[in-house]
N, C-alpha and C positions, 0 to 999 in steps of 0.2 A: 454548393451541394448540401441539402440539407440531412441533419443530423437523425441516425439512426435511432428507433425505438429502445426505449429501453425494457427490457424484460420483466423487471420488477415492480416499476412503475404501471406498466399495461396490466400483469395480473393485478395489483391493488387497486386499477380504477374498474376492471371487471368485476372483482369482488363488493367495491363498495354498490356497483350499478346492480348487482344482482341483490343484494341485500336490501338496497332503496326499493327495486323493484318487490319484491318480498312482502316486506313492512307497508308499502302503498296496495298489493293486492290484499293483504291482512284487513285493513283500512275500508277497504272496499266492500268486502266481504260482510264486514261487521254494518255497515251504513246501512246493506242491502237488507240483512235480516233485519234492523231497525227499522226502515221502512216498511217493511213484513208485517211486522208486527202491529206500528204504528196503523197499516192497512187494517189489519185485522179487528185491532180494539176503534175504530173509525167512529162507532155509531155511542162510543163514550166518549173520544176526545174532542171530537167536532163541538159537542154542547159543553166542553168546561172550555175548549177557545173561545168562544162565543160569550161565555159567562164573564172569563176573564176581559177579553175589548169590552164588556159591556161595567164590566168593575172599573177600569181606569177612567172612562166617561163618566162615572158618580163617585167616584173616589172622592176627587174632591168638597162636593156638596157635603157630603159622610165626613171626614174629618173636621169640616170646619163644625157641623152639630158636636162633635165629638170635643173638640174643644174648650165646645161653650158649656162644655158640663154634662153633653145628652148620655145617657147608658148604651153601651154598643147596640145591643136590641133595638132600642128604641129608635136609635140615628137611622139604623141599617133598614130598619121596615117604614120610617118615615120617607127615607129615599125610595125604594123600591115603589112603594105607591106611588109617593110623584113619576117616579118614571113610568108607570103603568098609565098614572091620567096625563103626561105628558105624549106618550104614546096615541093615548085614545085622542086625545085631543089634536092631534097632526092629521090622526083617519078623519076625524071626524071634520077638521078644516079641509082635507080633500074630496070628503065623500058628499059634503053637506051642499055646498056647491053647484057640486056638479047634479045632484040628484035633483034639484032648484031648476037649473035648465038643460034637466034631461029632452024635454020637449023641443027645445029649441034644436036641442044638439041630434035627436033624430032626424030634423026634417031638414035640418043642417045636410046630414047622410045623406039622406034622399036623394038631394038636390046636389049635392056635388056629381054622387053615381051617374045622377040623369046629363049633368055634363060634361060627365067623361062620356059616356056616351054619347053625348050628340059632338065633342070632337071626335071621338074614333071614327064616327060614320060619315065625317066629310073629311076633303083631302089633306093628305095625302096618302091615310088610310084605308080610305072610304071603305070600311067596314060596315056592312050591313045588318039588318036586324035578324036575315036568316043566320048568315054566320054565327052571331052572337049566341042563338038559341041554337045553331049547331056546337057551338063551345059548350054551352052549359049544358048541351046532353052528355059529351064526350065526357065533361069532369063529374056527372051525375054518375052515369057509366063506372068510371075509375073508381069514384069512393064506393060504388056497391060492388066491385069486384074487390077491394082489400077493404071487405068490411072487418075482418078477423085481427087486421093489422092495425087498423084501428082502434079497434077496443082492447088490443095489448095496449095500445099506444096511451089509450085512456084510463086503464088499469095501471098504469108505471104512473102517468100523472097525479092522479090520486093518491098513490103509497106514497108520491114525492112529496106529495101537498101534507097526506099527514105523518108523513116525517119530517119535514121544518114542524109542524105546530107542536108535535112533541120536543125537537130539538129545542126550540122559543120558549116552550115550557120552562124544560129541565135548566136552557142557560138563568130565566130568571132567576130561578131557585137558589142556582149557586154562587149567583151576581147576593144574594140576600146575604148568604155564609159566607161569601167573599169578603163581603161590605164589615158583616159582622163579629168576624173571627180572622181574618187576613192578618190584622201586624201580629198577634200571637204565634203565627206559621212559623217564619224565619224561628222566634227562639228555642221554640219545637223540632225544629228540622237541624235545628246546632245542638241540640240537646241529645236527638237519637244520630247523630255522624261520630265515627271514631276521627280520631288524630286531625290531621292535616285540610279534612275531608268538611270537617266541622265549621273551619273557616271559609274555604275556598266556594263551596257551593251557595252559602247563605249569601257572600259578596254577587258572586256574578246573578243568583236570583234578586237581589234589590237591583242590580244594573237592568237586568232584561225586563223590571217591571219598569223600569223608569222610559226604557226604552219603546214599551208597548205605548207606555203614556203620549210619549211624543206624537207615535203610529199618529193613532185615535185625534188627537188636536188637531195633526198636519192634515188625516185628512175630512175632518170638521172644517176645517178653513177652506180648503178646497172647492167642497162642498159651497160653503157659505159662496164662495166667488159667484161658481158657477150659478148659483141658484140667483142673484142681485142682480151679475148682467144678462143673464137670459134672462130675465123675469121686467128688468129694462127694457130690451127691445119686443118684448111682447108687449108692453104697458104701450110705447109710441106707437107701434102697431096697432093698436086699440084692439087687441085680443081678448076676449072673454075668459073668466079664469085666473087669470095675471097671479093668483097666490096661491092658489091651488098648487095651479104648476109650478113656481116658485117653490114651495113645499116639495113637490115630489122630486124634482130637480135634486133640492137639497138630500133628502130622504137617499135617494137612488145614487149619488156620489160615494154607500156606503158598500155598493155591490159595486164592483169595475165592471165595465164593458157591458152587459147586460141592463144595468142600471142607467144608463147614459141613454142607451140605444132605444129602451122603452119608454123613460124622460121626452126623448126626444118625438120620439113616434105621435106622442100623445100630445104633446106640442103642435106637431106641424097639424095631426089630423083635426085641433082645435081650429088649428087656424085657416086650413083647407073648405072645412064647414062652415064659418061664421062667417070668414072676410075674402075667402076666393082662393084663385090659384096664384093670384100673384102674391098676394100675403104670406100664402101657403109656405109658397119656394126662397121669400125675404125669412121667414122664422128658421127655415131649414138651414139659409145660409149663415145665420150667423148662430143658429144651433151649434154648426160645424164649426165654425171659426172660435166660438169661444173651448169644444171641447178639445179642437187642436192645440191652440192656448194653453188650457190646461194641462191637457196630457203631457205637451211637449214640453213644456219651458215652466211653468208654474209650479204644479206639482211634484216634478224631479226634484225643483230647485227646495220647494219649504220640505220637502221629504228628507230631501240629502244633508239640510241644516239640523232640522232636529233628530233625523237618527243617526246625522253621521255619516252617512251611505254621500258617495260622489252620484251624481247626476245623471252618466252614463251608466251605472250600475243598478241604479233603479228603473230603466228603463228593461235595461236588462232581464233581469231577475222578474218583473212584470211579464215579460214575452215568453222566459222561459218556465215560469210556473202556471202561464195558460195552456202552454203546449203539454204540458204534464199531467195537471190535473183540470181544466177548463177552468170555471168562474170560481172554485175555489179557490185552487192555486193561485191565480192573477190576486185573490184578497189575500190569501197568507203569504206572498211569497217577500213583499219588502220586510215586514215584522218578521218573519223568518230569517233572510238576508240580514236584518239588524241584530238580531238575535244570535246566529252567530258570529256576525263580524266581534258585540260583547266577549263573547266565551274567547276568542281567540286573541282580541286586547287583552285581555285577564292572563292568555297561556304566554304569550310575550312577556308581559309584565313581571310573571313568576319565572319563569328562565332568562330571562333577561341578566346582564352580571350590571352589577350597581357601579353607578358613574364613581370615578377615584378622582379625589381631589391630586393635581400634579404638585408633588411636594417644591417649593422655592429655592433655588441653588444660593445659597450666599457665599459672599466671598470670608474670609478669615476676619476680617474688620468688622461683618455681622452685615454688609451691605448687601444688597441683591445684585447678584451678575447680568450685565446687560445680557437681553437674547440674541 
């Protein structure tokens, strides 16, 4: 027969569960207005994020000048320009290129279209030329009946278009005062904190900067993977472009998901034009195979080593900050994920009660008692 309730017991575990409950809507409450706000201020934080991953990638270069004697100024606008003609110089190895065998690469078009069409119109399709010009009235049709919808459509793309160029702007800007004025922040930021606050925060900020750092390397490396072995099986392919793509491969490893997918596109369409459909459909497949690679087992893995983050957690945290905020989210959500996994080592650390040394029994003769 088991043992009846006890009365005092069941009120103190209601009490405590209702208090828990309490203090975690409190919790909750406060997050929600923080993301409010964070919503709010979006069109300033996006470009000092921006600024900041863009600092920990020249930090480096920056201090080692800094080292050797250079004046902060000086380091920080010598970096900046290099990354300006480092920049131009990646467009300018993708654009140079391809604008070299633009010619080719139209008649390329051409002739691919003209072969997909002459498979759709024999079997098992056998899709005909009336059809075909019956399709392209029908989608002629559709886009002049939402023409209005369209030119929202193209109105939003253009605010989007020059909303990155000013966001790009404004990150260089602050990547230059980052560069330039950064290690001064911390003694500044302990200067104006009272008490406790003076400490705690200036620590956990060199943790989450060290932490961004990792981000940005791990996924530089990534990158560099993906860009060597696709850029490989395009080379034995005899693919036209071979570093172009290699470059933007590399480039686009820095957008998730969107990045890859356009990488890719412009990959196969290369190789669809030049060298046919069966090249086409080999570039496609191990498109796929290296970005599976990637995604799955590579990336998690150098992600979860240098931020710390476990492997299923970064996949994680990926899936659930695309559903959240789309191609943002999926880029902030690991450095976010790491960022606070830090804050919360830090809140451990400081509540934590400190390990006690076990004092030694001795016996009366001063010997230690066996255990």
């Amino acid at each position: 027969m088991s043992a009846p309730l006890s009365p005092t017991r069941t009120r103190a575990a209601l009490r405590t569960s209702a208090r828990v409950s309490v203090e975690l809507l409190l919790v909750l409450v406060l997050l929600t207005v923080a993301l409010w706000l964070l919503g709010r201020m979006w069109s300033v934080v996006w470009p000092l994020v921006v600024g900041l991953l863009l600092t920990t990638l020249t930090w480096p270069l920056t201090r080692f000048l800094r080292r050797r004697g250079w004046r902060p100024a000086l380091a920080a606008s010598a970096v900046t320009v290099l990354f300006l003609l480092v920049g131009a110089g990646v467009v300018a190895l993708i654009a140079v290129p391809v604008a070299s065998q633009s010619g080719q690469l139209t008649d390329g078009v051409v002739e691919g279209i003209q072969r997909v069409r002459e498979w759709a119109a024999g079997p098992p399709l056998n899709i005909g030329d009336d059809q075909i010009t019956k399709a392209f009235d029908t989608a002629v049709a559709r886009v002049q009946d939402s023409a209005g919808s369209i030119v929202t459509v193209l109105f939003t793309g253009v605010s989007t278009a020059v909303n990155g160029v000013v966001t790009a702007v404004l990150a260089v800007f602050l990547m230059f005062f980052f560069l330039k004025d950064g290690p001064r922040f911390l003694p500044w930021l302990t200067r104006q904190l009272p008490g406790r606050l003076a400490t705690d925060i200036p620590t956990v900020a060199a943790r989450g900067w060290d932490t961004l750092g990792a981000f940005v390397r791990s996924q530089a490396l990534v990158g560099l993977c993906d860009a060597v072995f696709i850029g490989l099986g395009l080379w034995i392919l005899g693919v036209p472009l071979v570093l172009p793509l290699a470059v933007l491969t590399f480039v686009s490893a820095f957008v998730p998901i969107v990045g890859a997918l356009f990488a890719g596109f412009v990959a196969v369409l290369i190789a669809l034009v030049s060298n046919g459909v069966g090249d086409a459909l080999i570039t496609l497949a191990i498109i796929i195979a290296v970005q599976q690679i990637e995604g799955n087992v590579l990336q998690p893995i150098i992600q979860s080593r240098g931020l710390g983050l476990h492997a299923a957690v970064v996949l994680l945290v990926v899936t659930l900050g695309g559903n959240l905020a789309g191609i943002v989210g999926s880029l902030l959500a690991v450095p976010a994920a790491a960022l606070i996994a830090v804050v919360w080592n830090y809140v451990r650390e400081q509540l934590g009660e400190p390990p006690q040394e076990p004092e030694p029994d001795e016996s009366p003769s001063g010997a230690a008692l066996p255990a």
